[in-house]
C-alpha positions in Angstrom: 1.4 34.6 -26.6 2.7 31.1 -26.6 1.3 30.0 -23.2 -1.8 30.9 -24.3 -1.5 29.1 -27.3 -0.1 26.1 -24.9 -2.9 26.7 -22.7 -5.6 26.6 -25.5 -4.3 23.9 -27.6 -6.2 20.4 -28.0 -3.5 19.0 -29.8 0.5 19.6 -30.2 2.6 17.2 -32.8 5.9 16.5 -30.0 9.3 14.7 -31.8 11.8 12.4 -30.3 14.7 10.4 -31.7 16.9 8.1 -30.7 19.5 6.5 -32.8 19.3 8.7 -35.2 15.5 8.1 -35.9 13.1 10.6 -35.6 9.6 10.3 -34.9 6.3 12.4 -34.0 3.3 12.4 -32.9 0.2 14.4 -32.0 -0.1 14.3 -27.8 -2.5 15.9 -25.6 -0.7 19.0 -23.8 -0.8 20.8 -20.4 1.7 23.5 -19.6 2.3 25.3 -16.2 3.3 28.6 -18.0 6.1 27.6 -20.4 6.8 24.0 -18.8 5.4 21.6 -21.1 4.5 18.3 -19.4 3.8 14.6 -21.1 2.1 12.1 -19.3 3.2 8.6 -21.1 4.0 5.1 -20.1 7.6 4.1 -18.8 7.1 1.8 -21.8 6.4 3.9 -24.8 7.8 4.6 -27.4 7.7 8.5 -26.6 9.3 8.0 -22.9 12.0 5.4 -24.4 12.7 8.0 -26.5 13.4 11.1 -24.0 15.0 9.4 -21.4 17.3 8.2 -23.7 17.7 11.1 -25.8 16.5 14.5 -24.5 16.3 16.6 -27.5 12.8 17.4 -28.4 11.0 19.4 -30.8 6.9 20.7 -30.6 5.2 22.2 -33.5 1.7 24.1 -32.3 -0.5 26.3 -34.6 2.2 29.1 -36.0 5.1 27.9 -33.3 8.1 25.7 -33.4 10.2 25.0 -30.4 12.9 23.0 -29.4 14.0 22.1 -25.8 14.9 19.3 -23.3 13.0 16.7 -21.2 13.3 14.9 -18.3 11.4 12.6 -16.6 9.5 13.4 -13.1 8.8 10.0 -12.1 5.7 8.5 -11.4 2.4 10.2 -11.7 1.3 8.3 -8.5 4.3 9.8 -6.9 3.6 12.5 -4.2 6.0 14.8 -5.5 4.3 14.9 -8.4 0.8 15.6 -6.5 0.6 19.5 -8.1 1.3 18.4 -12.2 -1.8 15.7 -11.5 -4.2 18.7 -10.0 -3.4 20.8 -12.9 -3.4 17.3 -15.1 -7.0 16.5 -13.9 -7.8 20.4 -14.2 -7.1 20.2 -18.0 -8.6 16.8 -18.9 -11.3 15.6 -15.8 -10.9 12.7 -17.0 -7.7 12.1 -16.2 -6.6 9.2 -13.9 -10.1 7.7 -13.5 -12.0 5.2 -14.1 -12.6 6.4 -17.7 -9.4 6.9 -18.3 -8.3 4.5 -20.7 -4.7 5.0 -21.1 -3.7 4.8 -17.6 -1.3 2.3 -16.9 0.6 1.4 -13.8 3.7 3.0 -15.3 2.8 6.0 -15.9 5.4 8.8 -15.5 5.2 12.5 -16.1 8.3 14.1 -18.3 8.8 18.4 -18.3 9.5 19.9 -21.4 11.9 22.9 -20.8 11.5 25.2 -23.8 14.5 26.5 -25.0 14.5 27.9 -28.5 11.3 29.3 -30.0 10.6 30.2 -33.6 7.2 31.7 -35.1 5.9 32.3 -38.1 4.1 35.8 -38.4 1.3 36.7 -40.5 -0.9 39.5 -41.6 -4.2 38.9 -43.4 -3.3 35.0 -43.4 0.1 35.6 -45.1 3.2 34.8 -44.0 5.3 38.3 -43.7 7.9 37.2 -41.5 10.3 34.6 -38.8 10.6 35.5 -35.5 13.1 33.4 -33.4 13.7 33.8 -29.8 16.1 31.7 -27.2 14.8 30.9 -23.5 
């Protein structure tokens, strides 16, 4: 259920720290089943972030998960080439000439879920926790 909730989501909330200072924000997300993958630039705030720190959290809908990044590189790289299909697939948008966040530094990170928690509910009331590791 959570990669379809992955796959149908317009928005996700991912948090990052560094230094002890935690921050979030609302990103745009395409998964490739449970892979979770951020398109950002090299210079954000985000990428500084998890390169330098790992550890990040997602909240979508019911779900809370926790889990590492890494960076892929480039999103001009070649070995990227199948992320920015599925990239474009997602958003068409994506990496043209409408595409106003695109920046010369752009880099793809994968989000490796490792720890999933969800909140149940029945008739729009919260009746239980489920928690699951990866």
């Amino acid at each position: 259920r959570l990669e379809t909730v992955l796959t149908n989501a317009e928005v996700i909330y991912l948090s990052t720290s560094l230094n002890d200072v935690v921050s979030a924000r609302p990103i745009s997300p395409m998964n490739l089943g449970l892979k979770l993958y951020v398109r950002t630039s090299a210079g954000n705030r985000k990428a500084t972030e998890m390169t330098a720190n790992p550890h990040v959290a997602v909240c979508v809908e019911n779900y809370y998960f926790t889990g590492r990044a890494k960076s892929l590189g480039s999103v001009f790289d070649e070995s990227n080439a199948g992320i920015k299909a599925a990239y474009i697939s997602r958003y068409p948008d994506s990496f043209s000439q409408e595409d106003e966040f695109i920046k010369s530094d752009e880099q793809f990170f994968e989000i490796t879920i490792e720890h999933v928690s969800e909140w149940i509910y029945e008739n729009g009331i919260p009746v239980g926790f489920a928690e699951q590791q990866l």
